[in-house]
N, C-alpha and C positions, 0 to 999 in steps of 0.2 A: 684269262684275265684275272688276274690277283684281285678279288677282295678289300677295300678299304678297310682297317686299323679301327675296332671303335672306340668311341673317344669318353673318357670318365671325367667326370667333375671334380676339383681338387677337394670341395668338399660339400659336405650336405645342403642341398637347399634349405634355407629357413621359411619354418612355416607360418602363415598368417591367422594370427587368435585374434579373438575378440572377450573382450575383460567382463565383469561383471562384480558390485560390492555392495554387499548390503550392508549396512551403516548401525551403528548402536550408540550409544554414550563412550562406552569402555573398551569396543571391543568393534571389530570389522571382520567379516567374511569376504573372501578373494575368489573369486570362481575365475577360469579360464576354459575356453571353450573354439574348436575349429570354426571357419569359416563355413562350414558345412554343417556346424551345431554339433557336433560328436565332444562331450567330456573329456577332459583335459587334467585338469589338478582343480584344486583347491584349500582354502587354507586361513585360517584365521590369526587379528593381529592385531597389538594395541592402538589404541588411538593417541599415541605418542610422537614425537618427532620421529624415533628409534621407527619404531614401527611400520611409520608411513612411508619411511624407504626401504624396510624390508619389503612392503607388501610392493611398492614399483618393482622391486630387485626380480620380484615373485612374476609378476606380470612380464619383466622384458626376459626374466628366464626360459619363456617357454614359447618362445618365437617372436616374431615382428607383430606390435599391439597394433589393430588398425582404429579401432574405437574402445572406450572402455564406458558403461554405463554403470551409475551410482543412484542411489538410493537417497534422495535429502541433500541435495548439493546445497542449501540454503539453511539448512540447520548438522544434525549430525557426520552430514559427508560432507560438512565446508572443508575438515581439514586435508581428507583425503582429495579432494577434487583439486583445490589447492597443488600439493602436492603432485598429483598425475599432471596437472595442467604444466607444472614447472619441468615435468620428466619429457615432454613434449611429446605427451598424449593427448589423441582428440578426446574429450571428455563429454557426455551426454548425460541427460538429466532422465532418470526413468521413476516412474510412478510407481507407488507399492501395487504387488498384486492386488487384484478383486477377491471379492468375497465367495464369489462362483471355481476363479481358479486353485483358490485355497482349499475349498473344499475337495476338489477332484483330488489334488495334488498334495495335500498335506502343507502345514507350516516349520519350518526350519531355517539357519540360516545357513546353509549349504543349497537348499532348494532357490530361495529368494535369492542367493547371489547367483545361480544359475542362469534364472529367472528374467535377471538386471541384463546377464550379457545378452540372452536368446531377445528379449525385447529389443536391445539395439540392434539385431544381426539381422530382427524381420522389418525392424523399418517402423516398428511402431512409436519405438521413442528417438526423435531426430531433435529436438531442441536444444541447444547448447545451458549451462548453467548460468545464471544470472553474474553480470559483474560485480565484482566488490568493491566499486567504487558507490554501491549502495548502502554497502553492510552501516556506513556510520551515521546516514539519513534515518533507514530504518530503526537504528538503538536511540536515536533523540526522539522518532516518533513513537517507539513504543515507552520511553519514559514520560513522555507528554502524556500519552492515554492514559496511563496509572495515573500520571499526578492528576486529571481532571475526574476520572472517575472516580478517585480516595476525596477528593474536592465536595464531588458531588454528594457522596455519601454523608460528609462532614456535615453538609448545612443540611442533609436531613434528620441527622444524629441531634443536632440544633432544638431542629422545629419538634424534634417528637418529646424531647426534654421540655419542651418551653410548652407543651401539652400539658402535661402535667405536674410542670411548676408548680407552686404557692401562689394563690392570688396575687399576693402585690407582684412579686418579679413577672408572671404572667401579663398583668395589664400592664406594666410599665414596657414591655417589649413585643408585646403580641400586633400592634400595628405599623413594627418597621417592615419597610421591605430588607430585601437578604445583604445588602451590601451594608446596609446602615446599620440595621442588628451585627452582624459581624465587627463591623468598627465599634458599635458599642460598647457590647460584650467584653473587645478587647481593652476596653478602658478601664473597667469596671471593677470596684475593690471589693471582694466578698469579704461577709464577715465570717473569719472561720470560728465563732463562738455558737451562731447557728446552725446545728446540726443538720437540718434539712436544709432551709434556704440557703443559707452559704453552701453545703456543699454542692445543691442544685448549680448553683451561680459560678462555681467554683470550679464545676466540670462545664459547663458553655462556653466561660472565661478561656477555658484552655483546648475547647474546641474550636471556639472563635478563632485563637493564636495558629490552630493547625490549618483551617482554611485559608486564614492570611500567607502561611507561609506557602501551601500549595497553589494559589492562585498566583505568587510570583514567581514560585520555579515555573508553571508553564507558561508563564508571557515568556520567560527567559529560555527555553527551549523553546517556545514558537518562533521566537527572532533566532533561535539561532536552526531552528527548520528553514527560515523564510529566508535565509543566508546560501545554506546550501541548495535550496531549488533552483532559487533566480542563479547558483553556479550551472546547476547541472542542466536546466532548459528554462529560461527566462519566460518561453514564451508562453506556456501553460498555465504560469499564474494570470496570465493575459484575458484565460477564457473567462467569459461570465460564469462568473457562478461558484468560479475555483479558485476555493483559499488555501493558506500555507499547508494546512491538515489535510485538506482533499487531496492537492495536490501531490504533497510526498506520501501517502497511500498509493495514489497511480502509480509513481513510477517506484516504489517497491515492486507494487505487482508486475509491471513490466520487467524490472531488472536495469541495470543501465546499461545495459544494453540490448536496446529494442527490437536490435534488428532478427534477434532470435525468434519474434512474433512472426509468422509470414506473413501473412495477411490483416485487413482490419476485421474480417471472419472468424479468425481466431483471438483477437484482442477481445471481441464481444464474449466468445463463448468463453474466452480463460474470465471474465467478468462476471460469468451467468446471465448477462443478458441477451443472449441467441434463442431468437425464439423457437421454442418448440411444438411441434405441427401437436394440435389439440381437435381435429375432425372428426366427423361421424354420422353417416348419412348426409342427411341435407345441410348439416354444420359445418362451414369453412370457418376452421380459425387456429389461433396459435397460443399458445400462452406463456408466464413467464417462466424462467427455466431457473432450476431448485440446486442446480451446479455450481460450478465454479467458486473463482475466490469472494467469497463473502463479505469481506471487507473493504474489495475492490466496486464490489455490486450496490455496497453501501455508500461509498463514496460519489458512485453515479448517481443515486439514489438523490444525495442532500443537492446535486449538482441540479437536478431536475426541478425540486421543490422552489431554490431558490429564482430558477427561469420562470417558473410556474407563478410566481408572484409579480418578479418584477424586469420581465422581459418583453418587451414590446411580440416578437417574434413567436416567443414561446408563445404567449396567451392568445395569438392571434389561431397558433397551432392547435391549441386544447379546443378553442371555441368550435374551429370546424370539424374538427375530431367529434366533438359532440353533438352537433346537428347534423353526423353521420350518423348519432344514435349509440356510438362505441360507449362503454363502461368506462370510467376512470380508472381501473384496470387496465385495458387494454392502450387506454391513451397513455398510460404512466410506460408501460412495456414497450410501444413504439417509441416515447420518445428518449426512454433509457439506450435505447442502439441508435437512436442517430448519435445522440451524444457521446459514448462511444464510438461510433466512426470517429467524429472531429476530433476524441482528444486522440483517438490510435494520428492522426495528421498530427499532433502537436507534439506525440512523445518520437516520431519517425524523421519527422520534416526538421527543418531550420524557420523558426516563425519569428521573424521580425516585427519586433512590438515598438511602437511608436513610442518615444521618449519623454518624459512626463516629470523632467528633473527642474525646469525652469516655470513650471507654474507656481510655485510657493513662491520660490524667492523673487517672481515679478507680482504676486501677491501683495506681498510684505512689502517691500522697496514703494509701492505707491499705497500703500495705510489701507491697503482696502481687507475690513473683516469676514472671516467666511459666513456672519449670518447677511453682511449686503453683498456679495457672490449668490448665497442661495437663493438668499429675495428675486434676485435679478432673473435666476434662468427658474424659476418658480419651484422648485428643490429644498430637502432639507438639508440643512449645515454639512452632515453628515456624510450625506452625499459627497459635496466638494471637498470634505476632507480625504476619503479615499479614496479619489481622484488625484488627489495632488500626490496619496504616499504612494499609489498605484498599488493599490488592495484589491481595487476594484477597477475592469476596462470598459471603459466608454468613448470609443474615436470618435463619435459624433461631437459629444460634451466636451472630452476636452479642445478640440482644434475650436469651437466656437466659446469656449472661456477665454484659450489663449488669446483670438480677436477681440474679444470682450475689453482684456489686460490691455494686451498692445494700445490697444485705441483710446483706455481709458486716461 
């Protein structure tokens, strides 16, 4: 019986790597590594157009890419992830090392690109990079935050000058409040023949001018934040509590595309508000957790205060929280991760928000002012005004205003 002929492959099988980049300003490191973890190449490149296709070129030269993990997909490896993502590589989002594995291992970036691909090969980094259908939400929100913060500074710059003004300009301005001092100021003709008081008057004059100007670059970024939420998820401005600023904070930290969060487990803890087990002996308890995005943490944070004042539900929540005996601590901590659940439902789900376009103009059409609207449901003005622009949701209030109009 003859033997069968064995049969050779016309060519080499192609092998399966997994990529790895650690990210700089100027410059990228490329590591390439087996499915099995065994060193492969490596290689460094600019952070240029040029570049970012050599470093693909680099990657699909040394087999079939099945993941490739980056360093910063949201700051320094936007452009490369970019890139990879356009080469139709799966692209993952990996954490800089810790401070524990640095030390054993040394810092380099040959190491850390290593580092990048072995994190995604064991599974510990699976999250996809954040869409950049956020990138132009979050450059109006971080222009906002300067403008308010240089804002804020400004009228302190103000009050500390008007400290130690000259008596007369002192008592002529020391009992406005900050809006009126400001308009003041900006009227104001110093004499520049007065060495001290004119120039006193003279630097306010022109600080006044810069808080003027800073207070309406951020109405005009805040409308034009509160533009793009209600594009990207209407229904989050919906929740109590969450204004233009909180909101486009959230879904920075989300990404626009949420569905990379798995769970609302991990919306909490990417927040820092996951509680962490704080026991010991006869002590059952938990406390707030020191991680996460911070300015996500923050956002829940003013989200809570303002329940905390004027939410039927909430204060109904804090009261028996506290005749359980709990800290305002611990009440502030539990009710930071409910709230997180609900907003992780608003940035995941489709939330249909009730319509709130026809209360002004049946408002207006029958003369009625929003202080005899307030009068009537016992409310201040204010109230019914954010109601009508939808700043603020109240389905109860509005469906029984709208009755209110209709019938009037």
């Amino acid at each position: 019986m003859t033997a069968a002929a064995p049969t050779y492959p016309d060519h080499e099988a192609v092998e399966e790597v997994v990529g790895g980049i650690d990210t700089h300003a100027d410059t990228i490191h490329v590591a390439v590594v087996t499915v099995v973890g065994r060193d492969v190449a490596d290689e460094e490149f600019l952070t240029t157009l040029a570049g970012y296709r050599a470093a693909t070129d680099f990657l699909q030269a040394h087999g079939v890419i099945e993941r490739v993990g980056i360093e910063g997909t949201s700051s320094y490896g936007a452009g490369i992830a970019r890139a990879c993502a356009a080469a139709g590589m799966d692209v993952r989002e990996v954490l800089r090392p810790d401070k524990t594995v640095r030390r054993k291992q040394g810092k380099s970036d040959p190491i850390d690109a290593y580092h990048a691909a072995r994190a995604v090969l064991s599974g510990r980094s699976t999250s996809a990079p954040k869409d950049e259908k956020i990138l132009g939400l979050r450059a109006l929100h971080t222009a906002r935050r300067s403008a308010v913060k240089a804002r804020t500074a400004t009228i302190h710059q103000i009050q500390q000058l008007l400290i130690t003004a000259p008596d007369g300009i002192r008592e002529k301005y020391r009992d406005l409040n900050n809006a009126r001092l400001v308009e003041t100021l900006a009227r104001c003709r110093p004499n520049r023949d007065d060495l001290v008081g004119g120039a006193v008057l003279r630097a306010m004059k022109d600080l006044a001018a810069r808080h003027a100007f800073l207070d309406e670059q951020a109405s005009d970024l805040e409308a034009d934040i509160t533009a793009i939420v209600r594009t990207l998820n209407p229904g989050l401005l919906g929740a109590h509590g969450v204004g233009p600023d909180t909101a486009a904070q959230l879904l920075i930290t989300a990404g626009g595309n949420p569905e990379r969060l798995s769970h609302e487990a991990s919306f909490a803890a990417l927040c820092g508000t996951a509680p962490v087990p704080a026991s010991s002996g006869k002590t059952n308890r938990y406390r707030l957790s020191r991680g996460g995005d911070r300015a996500a943490n923050s956002a829940l944070h003013r989200i809570a205060l303002v329940r905390m004042v004027s939410h039927a539900q909430t204060r109904g929540y804090v009261q028996r929280q506290r005749d359980k005996g709990r800290s305002s601590k611990e009440i502030l901590r539990r009710l930071k991760r409910a709230i997180a659940r609900e907003i992780f439902k608003y940035l995941t789900r489709t939330i249909t928000v009730p319509a709130i376009d026809d209360l002004r103009p049946m408002r207006q059409a029958k003369n009625i002012t929003l202080t005899s609207a307030a009068q009537h449901f016992g409310v201040w003005p204010a109230r019914i005004s954010t109601l009508e622009r939808g700043t603020r949701r109240d389905d109860d209030l509005a469906n029984a205003y709208r009755a209110w109009l209709t019938a009037a």
